[in-house]
C-alpha positions in Angstrom: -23.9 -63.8 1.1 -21.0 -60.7 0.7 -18.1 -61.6 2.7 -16.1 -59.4 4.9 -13.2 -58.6 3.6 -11.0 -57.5 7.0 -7.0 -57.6 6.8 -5.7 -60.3 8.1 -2.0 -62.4 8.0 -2.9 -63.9 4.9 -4.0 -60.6 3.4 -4.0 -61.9 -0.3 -2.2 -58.8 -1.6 1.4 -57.8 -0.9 2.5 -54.8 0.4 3.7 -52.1 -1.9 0.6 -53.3 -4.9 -1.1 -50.0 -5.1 -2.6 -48.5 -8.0 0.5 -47.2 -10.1 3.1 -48.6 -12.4 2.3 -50.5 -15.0 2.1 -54.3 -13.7 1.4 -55.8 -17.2 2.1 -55.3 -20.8 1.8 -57.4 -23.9 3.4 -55.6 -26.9 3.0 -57.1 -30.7 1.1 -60.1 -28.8 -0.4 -62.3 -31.9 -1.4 -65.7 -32.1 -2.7 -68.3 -34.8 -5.0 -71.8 -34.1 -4.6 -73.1 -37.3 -5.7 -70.3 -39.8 -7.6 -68.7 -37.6 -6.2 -65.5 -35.8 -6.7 -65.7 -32.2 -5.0 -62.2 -31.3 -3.7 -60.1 -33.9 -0.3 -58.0 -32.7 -2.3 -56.7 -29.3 -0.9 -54.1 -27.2 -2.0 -53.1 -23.5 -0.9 -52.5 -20.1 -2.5 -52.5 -17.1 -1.5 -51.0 -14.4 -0.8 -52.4 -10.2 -4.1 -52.2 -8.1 -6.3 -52.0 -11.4 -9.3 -53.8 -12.0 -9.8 -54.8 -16.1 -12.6 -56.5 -17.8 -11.9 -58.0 -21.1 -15.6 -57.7 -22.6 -16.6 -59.5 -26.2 -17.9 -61.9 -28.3 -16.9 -65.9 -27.8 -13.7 -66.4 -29.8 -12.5 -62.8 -29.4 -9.1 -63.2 -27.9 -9.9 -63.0 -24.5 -9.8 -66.0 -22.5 -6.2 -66.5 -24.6 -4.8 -63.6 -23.3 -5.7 -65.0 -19.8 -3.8 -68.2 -20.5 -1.0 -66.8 -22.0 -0.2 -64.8 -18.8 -1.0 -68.3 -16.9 1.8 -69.7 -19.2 -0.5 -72.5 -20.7 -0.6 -70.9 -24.4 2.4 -69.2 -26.0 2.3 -66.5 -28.3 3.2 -66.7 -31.8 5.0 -63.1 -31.6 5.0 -60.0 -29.6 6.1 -59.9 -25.7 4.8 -60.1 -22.4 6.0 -58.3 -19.2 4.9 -58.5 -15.6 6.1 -56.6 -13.0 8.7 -55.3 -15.6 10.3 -58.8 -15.9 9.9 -60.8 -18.9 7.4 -63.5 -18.9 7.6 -64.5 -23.2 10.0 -64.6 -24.6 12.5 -66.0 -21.1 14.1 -68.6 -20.2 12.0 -71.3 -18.1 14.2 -70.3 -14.8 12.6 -67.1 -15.1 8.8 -67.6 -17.0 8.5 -70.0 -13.1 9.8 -67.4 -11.0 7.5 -64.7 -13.1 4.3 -67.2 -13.1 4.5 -67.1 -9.4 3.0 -63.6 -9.3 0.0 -65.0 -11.0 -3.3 -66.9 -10.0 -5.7 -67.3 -12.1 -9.4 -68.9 -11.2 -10.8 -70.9 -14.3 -14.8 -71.7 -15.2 -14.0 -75.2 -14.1 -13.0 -75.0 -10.3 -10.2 -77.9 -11.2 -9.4 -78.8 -7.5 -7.7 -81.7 -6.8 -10.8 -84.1 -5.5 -8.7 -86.9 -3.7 -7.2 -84.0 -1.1 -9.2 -82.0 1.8 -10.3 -78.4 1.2 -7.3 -77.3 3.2 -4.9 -79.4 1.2 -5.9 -77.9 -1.7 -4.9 -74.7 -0.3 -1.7 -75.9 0.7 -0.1 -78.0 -1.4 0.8 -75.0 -4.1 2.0 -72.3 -1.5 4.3 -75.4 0.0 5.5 -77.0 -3.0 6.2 -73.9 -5.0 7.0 -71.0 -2.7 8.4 -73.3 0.3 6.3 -72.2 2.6 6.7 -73.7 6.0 3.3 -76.2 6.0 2.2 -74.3 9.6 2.5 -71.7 8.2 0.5 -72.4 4.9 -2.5 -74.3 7.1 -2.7 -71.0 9.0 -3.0 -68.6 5.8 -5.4 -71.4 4.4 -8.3 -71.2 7.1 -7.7 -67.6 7.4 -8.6 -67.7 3.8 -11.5 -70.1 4.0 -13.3 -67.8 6.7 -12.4 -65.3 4.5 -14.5 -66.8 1.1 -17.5 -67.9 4.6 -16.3 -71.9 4.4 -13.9 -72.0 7.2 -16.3 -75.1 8.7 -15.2 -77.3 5.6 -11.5 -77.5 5.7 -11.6 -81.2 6.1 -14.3 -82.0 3.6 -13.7 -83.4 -0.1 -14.2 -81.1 -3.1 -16.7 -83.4 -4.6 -18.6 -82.8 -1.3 -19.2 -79.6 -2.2 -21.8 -77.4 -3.9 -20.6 -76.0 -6.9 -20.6 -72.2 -5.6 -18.9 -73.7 -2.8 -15.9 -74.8 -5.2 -15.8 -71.9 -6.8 -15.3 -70.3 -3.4 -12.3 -72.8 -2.4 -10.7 -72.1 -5.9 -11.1 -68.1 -5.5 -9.4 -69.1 -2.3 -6.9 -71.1 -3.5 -5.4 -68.3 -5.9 -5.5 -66.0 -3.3 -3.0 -68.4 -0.7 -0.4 -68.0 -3.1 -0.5 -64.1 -2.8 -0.2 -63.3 -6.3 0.0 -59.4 -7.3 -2.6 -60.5 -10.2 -5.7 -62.5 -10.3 -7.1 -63.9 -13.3 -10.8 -64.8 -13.4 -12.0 -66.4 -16.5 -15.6 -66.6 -16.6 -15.8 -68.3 -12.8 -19.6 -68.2 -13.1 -19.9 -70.2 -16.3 -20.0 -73.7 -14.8 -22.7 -72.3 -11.7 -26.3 -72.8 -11.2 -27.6 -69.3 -11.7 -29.2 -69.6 -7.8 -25.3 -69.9 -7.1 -23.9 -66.7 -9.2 -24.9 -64.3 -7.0 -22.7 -65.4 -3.8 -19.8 -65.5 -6.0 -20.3 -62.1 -7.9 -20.6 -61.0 -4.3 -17.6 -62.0 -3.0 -15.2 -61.3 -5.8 -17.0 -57.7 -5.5 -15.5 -57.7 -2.0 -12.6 -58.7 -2.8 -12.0 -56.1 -5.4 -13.0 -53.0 -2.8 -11.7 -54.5 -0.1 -7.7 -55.6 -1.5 -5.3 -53.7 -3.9 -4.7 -57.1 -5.6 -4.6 -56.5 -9.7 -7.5 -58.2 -11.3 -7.8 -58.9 -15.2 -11.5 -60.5 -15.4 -12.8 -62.0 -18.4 -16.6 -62.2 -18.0 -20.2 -61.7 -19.4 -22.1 -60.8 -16.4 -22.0 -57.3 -17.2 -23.4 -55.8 -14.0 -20.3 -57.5 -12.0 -18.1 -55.7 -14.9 -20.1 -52.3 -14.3 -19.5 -52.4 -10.7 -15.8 -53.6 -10.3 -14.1 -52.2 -13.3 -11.8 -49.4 -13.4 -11.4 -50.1 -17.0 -13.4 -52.3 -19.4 -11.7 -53.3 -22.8 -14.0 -55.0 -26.0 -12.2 -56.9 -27.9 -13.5 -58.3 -31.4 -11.6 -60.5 -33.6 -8.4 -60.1 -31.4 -7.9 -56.5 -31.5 -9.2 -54.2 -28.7 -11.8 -52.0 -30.4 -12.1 -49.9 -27.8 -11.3 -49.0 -23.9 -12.2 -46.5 -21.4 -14.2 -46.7 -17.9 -17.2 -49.0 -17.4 -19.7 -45.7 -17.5 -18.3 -44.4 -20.8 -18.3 -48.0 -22.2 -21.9 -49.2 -20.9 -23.9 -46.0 -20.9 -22.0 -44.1 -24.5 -19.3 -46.3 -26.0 -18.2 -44.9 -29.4 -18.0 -47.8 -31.6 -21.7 -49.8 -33.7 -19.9 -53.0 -33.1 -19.7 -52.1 -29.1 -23.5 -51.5 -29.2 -24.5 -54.4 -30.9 -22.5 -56.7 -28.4 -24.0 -54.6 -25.2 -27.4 -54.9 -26.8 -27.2 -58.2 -27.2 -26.0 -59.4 -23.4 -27.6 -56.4 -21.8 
């Protein structure tokens, strides 16, 4: 079921997050597991209010790029910049206050199963930006009617189906306002009865918010339809970029065709 998206309080997007300036850059980016080059001197921006899809094979670079900007991986070399502030190399003081602007939503839902759906909404948006807890239970259910499970604010996680979590965790990004949301493969973990509702809603929340999105994924209709860019990636490089039609319908490079033909 589509949710509707309709402004409220805890409008997940901050005023002033249009489509414009660039929001995020990695320059020179490269990073080694072992011998084996993960991302190899990358370079690319997106820009505020964008939607990006990060499109290739397993063990392209992709989901590392996600989790560099979530601060769990640091590169090797090269630099990262959001919202024209520093995020590698900086001091911690300032990779916090940076990370801040950030949520991500992995393919596990990783909620915290000993508290309430609400909690889990909470706790972050309390603990980290100070929010007044009123305040933060208010933005919470506004959020959970928002993802259509405003009636479960008081169950456990493990209560849940897992579209359901997926929903909370979506949910949970979004309370702490971020500028950019990270989704890294959020349909992986689902039963494929549960995909749809989850494609729908993130569809929703792309036309219906300016928030930034960078979306790692291999449901390539939900790429099609959000994306104002799609990137492929092979072997840590970008091979190439441009919008989803010229990518999906006439992209320029053999190695581009073969991966489309392949998941299409």
């Amino acid at each position: 079921m589509s949710a509707d998206i309709t402004p409220t309080s805890a409008d997940p997007t901050p005023a002033g997050n249009a489509p414009g300036g660039e929001l995020i850059r990695l320059a020179g980016v490269g990073k080694k597991f072992g011998d084996h080059t993960v991302l190899d001197r990358l370079d690319f921006s997106v820009d505020a209010g964008r939607h990006v899809t990060l499109i290739g094979p397993s063990g392209s670079g992709k989901t590392t790029i996600l989790r560099m900007l979530m601060t769990l991986t640091k590169p090797d070399e090269g630099t990262i910049t959001v919202d024209g502030e520093a995020l590698f190399p900086a001091p911690e003081k300032q990779i916090r206050e940076v990370r801040k602007k950030i949520g991500m939503v992995f393919q596990q839902f990783n909620l915290f199963p000993n508290m309430s759906v609400l909690r889990n909404l909470t706790e972050a948006p309390v603990q980290v930006l100070g929010l007044d807890r009123d305040e933060a239970e208010a933005r919470a259910r506004e959020l959970l009617e928002l993802v259509g499970l405003s009636d479960k604010c008081d169950a456990r996680p493990t209560r849940l189906s897992g579209g359901q979590q997926q929903r909370v965790a979506i949910a949970r990004a979004l309370a702490m306002r971020p500028r950019v949301l990270l989704l890294d493969e959020v349909t992986s973990a689902l039963d494929p009865e549960l995909v749809a509702g989850v494609l729908d809603l993130l569809r929703d929340i792309a036309r219906g918010t300016d928030i930034t999105m960078l979306c790692v994924t291999h449901e390539m209709g939900f790429a099609r339809d959000i994306s104002d860019q799609v990137l492929m990636f092979d072997e840590g490089r970008v091979l190439e970029s441009g919008p989803p039609e010229k990518i999906f319908s006439d992209p320029e490079q053999e190695r581009t065709r073969e991966f489309l033909s392949a998941v299409l």
